[in-house]
N, C-alpha and C positions, 0 to 999 in steps of 0.2 A: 461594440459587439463584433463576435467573429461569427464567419459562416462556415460550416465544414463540409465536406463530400469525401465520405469513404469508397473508396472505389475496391473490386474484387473483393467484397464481400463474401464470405463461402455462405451456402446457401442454409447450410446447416447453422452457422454462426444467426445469421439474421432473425430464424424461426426461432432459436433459443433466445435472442434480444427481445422479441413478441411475446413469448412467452413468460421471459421474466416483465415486461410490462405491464403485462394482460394481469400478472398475480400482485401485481401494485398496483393496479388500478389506474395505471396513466398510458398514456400516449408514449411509443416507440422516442418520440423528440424528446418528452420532459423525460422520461427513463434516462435516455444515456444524456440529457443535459446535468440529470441530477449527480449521475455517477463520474462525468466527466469534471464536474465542479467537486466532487468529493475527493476524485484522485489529485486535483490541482492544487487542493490545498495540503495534501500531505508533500513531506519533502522525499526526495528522490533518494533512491540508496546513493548517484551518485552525492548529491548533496551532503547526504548523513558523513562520506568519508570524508569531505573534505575538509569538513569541519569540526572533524574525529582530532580531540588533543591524546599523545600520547600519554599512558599510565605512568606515572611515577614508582616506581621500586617500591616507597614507602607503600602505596596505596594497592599495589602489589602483595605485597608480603602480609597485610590485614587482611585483603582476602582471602592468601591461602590458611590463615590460623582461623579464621572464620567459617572456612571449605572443613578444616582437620577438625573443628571441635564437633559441627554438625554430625560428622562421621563417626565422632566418636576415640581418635587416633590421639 
């Protein structure tokens, strides 16, 4: 388990986090526990790049006959 403490909070920031809680029906904690566990399991843009293979020519060039037929060209 981890513990967290946000600190300088803006004030406006916080009353909109109550608010989005209050309309889900839970607690300021399970709210951003839920949404913090949500965002931990997507991957990171930077992750997405690192692990980005570059296109091949081939697979390249199908999409742009596939881009020209949609269009109609």
């Amino acid at each position: 388990m981890m513990d967290l403490n946000i600190k300088d909070l803006d004030d406006s920031v916080g009353q909109r986090l109550r608010e989005q809680a209050a309309a889900a029906g839970l607690s300021v904690q399970q709210y951003l526990r839920n949404e913090l566990t949500r965002i931990a399991a997507r991957r990171s843009p930077g992750e997405l790049v690192a692990d980005r293979q570059p296109m091949s020519r081939q697979e390249f060039e199908a999409i742009r006959e596939r881009l020209r037929t949609a269009d109609g060209r």
